[in-house]
LOZAFI-476021 format. One record per residue: residue in three letters; x, y, z of N, C-alpha, C in turn. Coordinates in steps of 0.02 Angstrom, whole numbers, padded with zeros to 5 digits, always signed. Layout:
AlaXYZXYZXYZ
...
This chain:
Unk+03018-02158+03236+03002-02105+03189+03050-02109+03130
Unk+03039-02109+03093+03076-02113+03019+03104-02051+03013
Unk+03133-02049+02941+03173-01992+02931+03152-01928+02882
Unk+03097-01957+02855+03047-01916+02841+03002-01875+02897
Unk+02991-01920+02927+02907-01886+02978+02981-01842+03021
Unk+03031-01870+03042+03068-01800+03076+03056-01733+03033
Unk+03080-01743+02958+03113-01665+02953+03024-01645+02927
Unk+02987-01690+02921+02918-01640+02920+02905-01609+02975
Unk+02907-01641+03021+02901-01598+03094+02938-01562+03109
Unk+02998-01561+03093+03031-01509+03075+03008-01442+03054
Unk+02981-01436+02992+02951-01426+02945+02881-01386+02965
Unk+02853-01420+03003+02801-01404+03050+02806-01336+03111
Unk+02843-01366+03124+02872-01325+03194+02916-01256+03164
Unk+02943-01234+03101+02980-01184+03068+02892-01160+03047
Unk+02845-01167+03016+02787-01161+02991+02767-01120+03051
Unk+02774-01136+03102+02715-01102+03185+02774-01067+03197
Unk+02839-01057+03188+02882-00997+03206+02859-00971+03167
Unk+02862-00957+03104+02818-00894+03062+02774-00857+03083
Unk+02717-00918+03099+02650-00896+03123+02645-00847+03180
Unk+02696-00897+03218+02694-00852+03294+02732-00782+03276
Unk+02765-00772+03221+02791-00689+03229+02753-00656+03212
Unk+02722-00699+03132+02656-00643+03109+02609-00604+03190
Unk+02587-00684+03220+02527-00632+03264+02551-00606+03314
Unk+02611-00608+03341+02643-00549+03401+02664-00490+03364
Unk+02660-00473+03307+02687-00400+03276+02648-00369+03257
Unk+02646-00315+03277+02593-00273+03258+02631-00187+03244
Unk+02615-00183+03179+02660-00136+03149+02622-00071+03119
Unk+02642+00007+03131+02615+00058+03080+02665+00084+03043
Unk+02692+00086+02989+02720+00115+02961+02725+00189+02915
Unk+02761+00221+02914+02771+00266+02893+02818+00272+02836
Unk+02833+00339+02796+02893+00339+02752+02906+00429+02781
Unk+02982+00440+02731+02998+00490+02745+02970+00541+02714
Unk+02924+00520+02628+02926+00541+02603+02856+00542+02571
Unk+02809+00614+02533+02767+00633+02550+02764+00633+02458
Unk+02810+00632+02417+02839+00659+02355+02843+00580+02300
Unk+02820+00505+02318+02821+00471+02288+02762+00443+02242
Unk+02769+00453+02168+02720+00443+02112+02711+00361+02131
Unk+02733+00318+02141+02742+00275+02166+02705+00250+02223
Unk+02716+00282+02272+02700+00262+02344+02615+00296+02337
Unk+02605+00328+02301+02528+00373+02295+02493+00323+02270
Unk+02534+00285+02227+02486+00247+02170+02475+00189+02209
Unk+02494+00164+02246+02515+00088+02280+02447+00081+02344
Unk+02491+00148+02371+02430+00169+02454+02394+00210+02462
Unk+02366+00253+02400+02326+00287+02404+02272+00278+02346
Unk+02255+00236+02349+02208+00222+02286+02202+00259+02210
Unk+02283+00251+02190+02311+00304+02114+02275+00368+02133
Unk+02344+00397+02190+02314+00464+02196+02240+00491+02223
Unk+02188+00462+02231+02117+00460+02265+02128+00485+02345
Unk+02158+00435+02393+02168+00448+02451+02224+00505+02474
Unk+02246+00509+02562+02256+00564+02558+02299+00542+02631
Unk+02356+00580+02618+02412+00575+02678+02436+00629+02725
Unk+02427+00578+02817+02444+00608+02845+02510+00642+02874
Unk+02521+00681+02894+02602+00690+02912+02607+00689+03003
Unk+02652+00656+03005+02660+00670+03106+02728+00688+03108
Unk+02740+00734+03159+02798+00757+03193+02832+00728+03229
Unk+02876+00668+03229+02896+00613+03283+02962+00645+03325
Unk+02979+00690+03280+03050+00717+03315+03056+00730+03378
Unk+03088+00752+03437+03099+00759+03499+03035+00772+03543
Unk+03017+00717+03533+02945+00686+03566+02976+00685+03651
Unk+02928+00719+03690+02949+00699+03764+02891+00649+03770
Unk+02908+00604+03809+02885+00552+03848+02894+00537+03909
Unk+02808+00565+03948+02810+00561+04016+02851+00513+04054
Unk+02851+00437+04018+02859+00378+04064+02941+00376+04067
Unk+02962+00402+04013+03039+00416+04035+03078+00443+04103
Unk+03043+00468+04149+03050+00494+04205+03004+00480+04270
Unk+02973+00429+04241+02924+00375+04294+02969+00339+04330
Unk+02956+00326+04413+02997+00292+04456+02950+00208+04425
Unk+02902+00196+04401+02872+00142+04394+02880+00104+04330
Unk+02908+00154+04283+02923+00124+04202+02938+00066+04190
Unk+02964+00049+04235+02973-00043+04221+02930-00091+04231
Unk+02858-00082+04274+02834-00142+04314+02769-00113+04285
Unk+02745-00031+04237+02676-00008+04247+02654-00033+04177
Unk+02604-00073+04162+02585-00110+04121+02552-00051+04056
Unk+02551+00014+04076+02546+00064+04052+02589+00098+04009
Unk+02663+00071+04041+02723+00107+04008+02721+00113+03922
Unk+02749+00180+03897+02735+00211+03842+02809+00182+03822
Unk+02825+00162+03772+02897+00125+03753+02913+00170+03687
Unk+02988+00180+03680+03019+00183+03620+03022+00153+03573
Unk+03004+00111+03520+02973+00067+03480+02975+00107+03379
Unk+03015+00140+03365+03016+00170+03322+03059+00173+03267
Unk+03084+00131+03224+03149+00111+03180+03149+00117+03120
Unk+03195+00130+03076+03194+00131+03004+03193+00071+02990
Unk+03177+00042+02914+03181-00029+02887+03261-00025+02874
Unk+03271-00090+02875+03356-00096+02841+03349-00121+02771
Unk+03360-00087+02736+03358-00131+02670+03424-00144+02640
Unk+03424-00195+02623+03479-00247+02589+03462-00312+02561
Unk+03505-00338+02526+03501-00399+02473+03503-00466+02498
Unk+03513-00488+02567+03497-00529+02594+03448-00514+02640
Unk+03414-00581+02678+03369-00559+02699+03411-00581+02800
Unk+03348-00572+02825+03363-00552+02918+03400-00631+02938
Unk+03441-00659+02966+03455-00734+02993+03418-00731+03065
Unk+03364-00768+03047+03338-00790+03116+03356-00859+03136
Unk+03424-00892+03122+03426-00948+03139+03418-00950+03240
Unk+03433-00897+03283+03441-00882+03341+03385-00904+03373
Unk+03300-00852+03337+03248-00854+03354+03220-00951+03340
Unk+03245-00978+03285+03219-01040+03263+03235-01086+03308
Unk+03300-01092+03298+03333-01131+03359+03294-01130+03452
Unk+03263-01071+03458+03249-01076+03535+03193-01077+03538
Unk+03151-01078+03465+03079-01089+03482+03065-01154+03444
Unk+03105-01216+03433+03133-01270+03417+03134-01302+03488
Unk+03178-01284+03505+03201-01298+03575+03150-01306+03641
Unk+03122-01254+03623+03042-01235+03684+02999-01277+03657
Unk+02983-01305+03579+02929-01369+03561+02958-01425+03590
Unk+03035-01424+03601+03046-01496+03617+03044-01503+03664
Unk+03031-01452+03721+03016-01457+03795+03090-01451+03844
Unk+03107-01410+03801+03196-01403+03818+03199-01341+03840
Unk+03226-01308+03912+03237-01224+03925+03267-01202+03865
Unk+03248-01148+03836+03277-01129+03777+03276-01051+03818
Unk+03347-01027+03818+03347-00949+03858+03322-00887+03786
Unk+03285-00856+03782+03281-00811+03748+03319-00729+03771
Unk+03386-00714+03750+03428-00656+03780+03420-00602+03752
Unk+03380-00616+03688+03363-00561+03644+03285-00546+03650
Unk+03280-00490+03689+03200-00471+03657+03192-00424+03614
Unk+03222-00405+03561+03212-00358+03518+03205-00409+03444
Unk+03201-00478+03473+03215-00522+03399+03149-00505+03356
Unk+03098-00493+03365+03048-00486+03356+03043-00416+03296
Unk+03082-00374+03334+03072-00295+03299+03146-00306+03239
Unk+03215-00333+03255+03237-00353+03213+03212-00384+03146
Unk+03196-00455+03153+03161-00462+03095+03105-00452+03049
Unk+03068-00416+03087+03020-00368+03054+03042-00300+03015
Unk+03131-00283+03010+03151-00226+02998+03183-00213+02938
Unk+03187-00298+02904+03254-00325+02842+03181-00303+02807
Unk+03191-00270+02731+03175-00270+02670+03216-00278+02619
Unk+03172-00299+02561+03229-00295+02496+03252-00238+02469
Unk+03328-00240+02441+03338-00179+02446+03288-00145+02368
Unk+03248-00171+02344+03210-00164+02288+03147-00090+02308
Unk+03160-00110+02367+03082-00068+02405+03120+00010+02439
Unk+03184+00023+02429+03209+00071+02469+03190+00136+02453
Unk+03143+00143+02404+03135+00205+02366+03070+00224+02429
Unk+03033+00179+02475+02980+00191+02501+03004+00240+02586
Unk+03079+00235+02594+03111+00256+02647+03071+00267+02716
Unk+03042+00189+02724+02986+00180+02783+03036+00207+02848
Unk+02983+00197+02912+02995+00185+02963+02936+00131+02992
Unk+02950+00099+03060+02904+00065+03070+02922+00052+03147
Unk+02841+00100+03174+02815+00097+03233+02763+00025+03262
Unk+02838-00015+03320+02800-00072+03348+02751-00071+03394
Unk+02697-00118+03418+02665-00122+03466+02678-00189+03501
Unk+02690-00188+03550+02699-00277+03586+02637-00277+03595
Unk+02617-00343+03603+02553-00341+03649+02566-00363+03705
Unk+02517-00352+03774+02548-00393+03820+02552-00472+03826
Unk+02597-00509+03852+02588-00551+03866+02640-00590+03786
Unk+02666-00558+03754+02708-00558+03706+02779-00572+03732
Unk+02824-00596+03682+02877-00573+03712+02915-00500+03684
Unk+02967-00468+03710+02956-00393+03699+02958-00342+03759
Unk+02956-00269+03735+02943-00230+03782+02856-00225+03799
Unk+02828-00186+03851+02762-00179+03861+02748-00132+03820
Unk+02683-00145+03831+02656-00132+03778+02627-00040+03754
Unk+02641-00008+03702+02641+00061+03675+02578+00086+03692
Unk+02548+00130+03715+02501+00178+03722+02517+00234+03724
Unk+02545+00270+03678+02545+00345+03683+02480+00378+03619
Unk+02479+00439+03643+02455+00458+03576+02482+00514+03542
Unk+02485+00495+03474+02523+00506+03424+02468+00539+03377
Unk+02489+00606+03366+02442+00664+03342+02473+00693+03267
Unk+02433+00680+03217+02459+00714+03144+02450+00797+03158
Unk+02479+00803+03123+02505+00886+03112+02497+00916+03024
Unk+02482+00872+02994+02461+00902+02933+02444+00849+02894
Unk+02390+00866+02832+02355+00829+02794+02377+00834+02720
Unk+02386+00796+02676+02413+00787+02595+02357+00762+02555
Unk+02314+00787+02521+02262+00765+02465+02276+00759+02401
Unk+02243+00688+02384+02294+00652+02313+02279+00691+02267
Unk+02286+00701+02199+02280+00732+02158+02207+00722+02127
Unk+02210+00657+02142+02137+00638+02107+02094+00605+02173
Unk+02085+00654+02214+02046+00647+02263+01976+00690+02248
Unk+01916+00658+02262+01861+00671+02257+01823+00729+02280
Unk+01778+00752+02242+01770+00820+02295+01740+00803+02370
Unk+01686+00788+02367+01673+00735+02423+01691+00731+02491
Unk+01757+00695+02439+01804+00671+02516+01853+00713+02533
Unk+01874+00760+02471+01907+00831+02528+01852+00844+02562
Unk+01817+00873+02547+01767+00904+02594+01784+00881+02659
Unk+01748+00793+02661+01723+00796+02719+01812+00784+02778
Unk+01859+00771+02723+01923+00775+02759+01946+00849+02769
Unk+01932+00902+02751+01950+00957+02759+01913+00958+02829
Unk+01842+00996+02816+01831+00991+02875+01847+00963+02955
Unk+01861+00888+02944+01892+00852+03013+01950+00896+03006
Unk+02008+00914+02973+02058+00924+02969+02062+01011+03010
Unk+02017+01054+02994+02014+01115+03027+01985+01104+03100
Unk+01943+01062+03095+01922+01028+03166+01984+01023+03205
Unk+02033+00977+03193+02094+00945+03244+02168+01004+03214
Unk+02138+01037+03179+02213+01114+03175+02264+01064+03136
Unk+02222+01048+03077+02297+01005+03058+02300+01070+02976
Unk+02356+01058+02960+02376+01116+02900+02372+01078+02855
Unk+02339+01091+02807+02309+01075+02751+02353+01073+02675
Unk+02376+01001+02641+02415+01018+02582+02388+00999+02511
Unk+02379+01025+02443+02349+00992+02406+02420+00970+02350
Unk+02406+00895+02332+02472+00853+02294+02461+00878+02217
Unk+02504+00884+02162+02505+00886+02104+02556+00874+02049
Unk+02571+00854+02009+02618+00841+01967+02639+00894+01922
Unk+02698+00925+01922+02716+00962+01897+02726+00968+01795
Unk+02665+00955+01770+02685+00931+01714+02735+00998+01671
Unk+02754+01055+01711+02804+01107+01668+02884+01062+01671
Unk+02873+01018+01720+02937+00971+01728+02955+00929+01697
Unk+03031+00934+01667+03050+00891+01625+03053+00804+01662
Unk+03052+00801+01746+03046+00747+01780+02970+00722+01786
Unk+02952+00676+01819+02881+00663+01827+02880+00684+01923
Unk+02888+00751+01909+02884+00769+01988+02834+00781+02029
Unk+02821+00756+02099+02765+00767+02114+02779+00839+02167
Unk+02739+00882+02181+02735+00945+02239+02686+00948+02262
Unk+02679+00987+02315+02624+01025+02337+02627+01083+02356
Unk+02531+01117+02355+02547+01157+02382+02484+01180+02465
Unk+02501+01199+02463+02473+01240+02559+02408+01265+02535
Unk+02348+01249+02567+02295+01271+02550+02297+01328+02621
């Protein structure tokens, strides 16, 4: 093998570590924040669409007190992290190296199973204004914890400013359906800032 066709295969094999993280991650994200001209315009179709809010705070979780939590393919997992943002990005030389190692047919010990939710967590610090969080799912048969099934219930609804009549409607309605509290978004143009508020229908 020459010294080319090595570091292409090389090359190759860093290419399917990518790959392989893309399709084991499976991510929902959230932000903290309900108030970005920005984040409206980006993920809500300039203000058109319409945001939910969930209550994640001191969530009980049955399986926390399950004698079976370890072995029940059911288990409901903790899986819930802020992004880190900073100016470099995540070093996965750890993860490369052992899935390097496993193409070459070499035991490669993997000691970390959180490598997965780690590097899915680095952003630039360019994006910090979006102050995500981000809820994982393993799948089974992944590497990781088992896999998340809880359900996770919104508690109130945010309608963009330039949301349609339409589609409040037919989102209001679902929304009194499932008891969620109802907010309508607007820009304060008496403000010397470009502020966004709401208010409580």
């Amino acid at each position: 093998m020459s010294k080319d066709e090595f570091f292409n295969q090389i090359e190759n094999v860093f290419r399917e570590a990518e790959s392989y993280l893309r399709r084991s991650t499976f991510i929902a994200c959230f932000s903290e924040t309900v108030k970005s001209v920005t984040m409206w315009s980006h993920y809500a179709n300039s203000h058109k669409g319409f945001v939910l809010e969930y209550d994640l705070r001191n969530r009980q979780i049955k399986c926390d007190n399950c004698e079976n939590k370890l072995t029940c393919k059911d288990r409901i997992v903790h899986n819930l992290y802020p992004i880190i943002y900073d100016y470099k990005r995540y070093d996965g030389t750890y993860f490369v190296d052992c899935f390097l190692g496993r193409h070459m047919g070499l035991f490669s010990k993997l000691s970390d199973v959180m490598f997965i939710n780690k590097a899915a967590l680095y952003k630039s610090s360019q994006w910090a204004y979006e102050k995500e969080w981000r809820l994982f799912l393993d799948k089974q048969n992944s590497y990781g914890l088992p896999y998340l099934c809880t359900e996770i219930r919104p508690v109130a609804i945010y309608y963009g400013k330039d949301i349609s009549v339409i589609n409040k409607k037919i989102l209001s309605d679902i929304a009194k359906e499932k008891g969620l509290k109802e907010y309508q978004m607007y820009i304060d143009v008496q403000s010397e800032q470009y502020t966004m508020k709401f208010k409580k229908i």
